[in-house]
Structure formats: structure tokens, C-alpha cells
N, C-alpha and C positions, 0 to 999 in steps of 0.2 A: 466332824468329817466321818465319814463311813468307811471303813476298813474291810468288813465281812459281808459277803451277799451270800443268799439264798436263792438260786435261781430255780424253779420250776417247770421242768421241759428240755430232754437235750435235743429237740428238732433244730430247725434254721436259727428261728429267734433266739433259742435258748443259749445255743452257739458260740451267736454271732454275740450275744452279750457278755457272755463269758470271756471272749476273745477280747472285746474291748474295756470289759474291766481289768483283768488281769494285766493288760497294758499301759492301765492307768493305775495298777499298785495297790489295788485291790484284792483282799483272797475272796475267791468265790469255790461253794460247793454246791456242784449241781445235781440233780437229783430227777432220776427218769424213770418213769413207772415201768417202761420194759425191761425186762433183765439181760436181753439179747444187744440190744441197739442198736437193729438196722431197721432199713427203712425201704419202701417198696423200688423195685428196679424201674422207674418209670422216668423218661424223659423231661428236663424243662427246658425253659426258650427263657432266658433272662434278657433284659434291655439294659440301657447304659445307668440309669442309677442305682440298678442291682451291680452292677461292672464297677460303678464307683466307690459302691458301700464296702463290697470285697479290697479296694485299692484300699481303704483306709482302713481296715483290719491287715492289711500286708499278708494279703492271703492271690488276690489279682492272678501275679502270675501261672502259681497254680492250678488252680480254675483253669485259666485258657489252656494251659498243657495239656490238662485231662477233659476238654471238653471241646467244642468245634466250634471256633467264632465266626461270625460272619462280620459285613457290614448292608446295612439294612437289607429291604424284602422285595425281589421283585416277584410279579404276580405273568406266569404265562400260559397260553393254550398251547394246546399237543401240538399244535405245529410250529413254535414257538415264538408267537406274537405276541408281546408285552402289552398285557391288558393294565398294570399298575405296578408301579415302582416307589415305593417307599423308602428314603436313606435311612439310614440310622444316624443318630444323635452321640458324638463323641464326647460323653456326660464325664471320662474317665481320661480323658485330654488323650491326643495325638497316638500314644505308643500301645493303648488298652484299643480293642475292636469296639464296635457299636453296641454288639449283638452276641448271646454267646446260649450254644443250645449242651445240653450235656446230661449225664445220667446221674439222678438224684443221689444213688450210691457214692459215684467220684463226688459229689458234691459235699456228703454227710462226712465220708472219710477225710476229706482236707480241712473241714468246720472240726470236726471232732478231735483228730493230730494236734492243730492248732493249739485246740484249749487246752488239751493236756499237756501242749511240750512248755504252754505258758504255765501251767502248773495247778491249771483247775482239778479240785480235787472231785473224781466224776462218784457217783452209787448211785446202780442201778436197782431196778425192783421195790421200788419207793415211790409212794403216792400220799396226798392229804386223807385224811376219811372221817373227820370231824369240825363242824362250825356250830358255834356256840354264839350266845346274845347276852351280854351280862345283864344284871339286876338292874344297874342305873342307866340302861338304853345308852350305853359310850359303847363305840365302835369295839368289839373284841370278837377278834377272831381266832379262835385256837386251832391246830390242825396235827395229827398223831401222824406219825411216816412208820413205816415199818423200821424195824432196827435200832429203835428208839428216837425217832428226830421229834419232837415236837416245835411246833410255830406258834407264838400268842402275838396278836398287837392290837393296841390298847391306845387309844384317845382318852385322856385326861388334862381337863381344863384346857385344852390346844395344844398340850406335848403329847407327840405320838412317841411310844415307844416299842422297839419287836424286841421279842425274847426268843434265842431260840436254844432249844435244848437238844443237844448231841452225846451220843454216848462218851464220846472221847474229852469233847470238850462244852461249852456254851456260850454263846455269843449275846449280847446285849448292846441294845442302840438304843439310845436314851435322849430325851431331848428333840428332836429332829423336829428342825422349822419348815422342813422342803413336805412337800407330801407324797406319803407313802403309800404305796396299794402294793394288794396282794391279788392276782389274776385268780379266782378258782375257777378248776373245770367244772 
């Protein structure tokens, strides 16, 4: 069973992962190449399986607080003749809206709250900056983070295993029948 992740990326994805492991009793430490971690002030328009995905992180109502829901689109001219009307899809059952538009900012800050009050441990200013190819062509991938984190993982005979080395501590997963990837940018 997997106890320790490595997440790379505190954007949405990285987040919303963190969020859901730590929920399932996992320790995760995530790791984000900007030192700052904010994210552009720019608008989105989520639909309802974005609306669902938040309900099942128990993040939902948040969201809609800090952002403007709708239910679906209608389309009109200046004089205000309804050329098209679109519902929305209530993917998030009855009490969640269809439709919810809001600024990427509110968005980051409630993802980010989240993970840390579940207890992800966040470092920023950390990025990969090496991949290597072992001697006997098996999968290894090493990768140096600043601050001392390094990542290895290694396919042997069909046991994958990551190593990862941290200044404070080190984590090893050994064995693993599931498959494992590593995203690099």
C-alpha cells in the first residue's frame, strides 16, 4: 500500500490530488517550481463535472461562495431575442448549480487552504532537472530538486520501485504491482 506521494505541480491538478490523498491517509509532499504560488487573475467558466469533482474533495461549497454560479447559457441579441438556450447539467445533484464562473485566484486559494489544512506538506522553488537511462535499458528515472530532494524509479524484472531522497527524511516504495509514472515537464 502506498503511504507517501510525491506530487509535482501545485496548479489545479496538483491540488486537487493532494486534496484527495490526504483524505484517503496518505502523506503527500508537494513540490512547486515557483516560489511565489500564485497564479494569473484570469477568469474561468466551470461546468458540472468540474462542480462534482470539487463536491467530492468537500471543497463545493466554497467554490460557489467565492465564485458566481449559474444554471446553464442562454444566447441573446441587443434587443433581447433568445437566439439559444442551453440548460446546464446538474452533474453535482439538486443543491450544487450547473454552471459556475469565478477567478482562478479564488480558485487557487481554496485548492491550496484545502491541502494544507489536510496537512500536505507544500516547498516551493523546486523543480526536477535531471533524467538519466540506466546501463541495462530498465526504466530509471532520477530527477535532483533543489534543496536536496532527489526522485529515482526503477523497473526491475516487473517490480517497480521510487526512491525518494529528502533532506529530513526518505521515502521508499518497493514492490509496486500497480503502475507507476512519473509526468515530466
Amino acid at each position: 500500500m502506498i503511504r507517501k506521494v510525491l506530487i509535482i505541480g501545485g496548479g489545479i491538478g496538483g491540488l486537487s490530488t493532494a486534496i484527495a490523498l490526504r483524505k484517503a491517509g496518505i502523506d503527500v509532499d508537494l513540490v512547486e517550481i515557483k516560489t511565489d504560488w500564485k497564479v494569473y487573475h484570469v477568469g474561468i467558466i466551470v461546468q458540472g463535472n468540474f462542480i462534482r469533482a470539487m463536491a467530492a474533495l468537500g471543497i463545493a461549497d466554497k467554490a460557489v461562495a467565492a465564485g458566481f454560479p449559474y444554471f446553464g447559457v442562454k444566447f441573446q441579441t441587443l434587443h433581447g431575442h433568445t437566439v439559444a438556450e442551453i440548460p446546464g447539467i446538474p452533474m453535482a445533484g439538486p443543491q450544487l448549480p450547473t454552471d459556475l464562473g469565478m477567478g482562478r485566484p479564488a480558485l487557487h486559494k481554496i485548492l491550496s487552504e484545502a491541502a494544507l489544512e489536510l496537512g500536505t506538506n507544500v516547498r516551493l522553488g523546486m523543480t526536477f532537472n535531471e533524467i538519466q537511462q540506466n546501463e541495462n535499458q530498465l526504466t530509471h528515472i532520477k530527477k535532483t530538486l533543489a534543496a536536496g530532494f532527489s526522485v529515482l524509479m526503477e523497473k526491475i524484472n516487473t517490480k517497480k520501485s521510487l526512491t525518494i531522497k529528502a533532506p529530513e527524511r526518505n521515502f521508499v516504495l518497493e514492490n509496486l504491482e500497480e503502475t507507476l509514472s512519473i509526468q515530466l515537464p
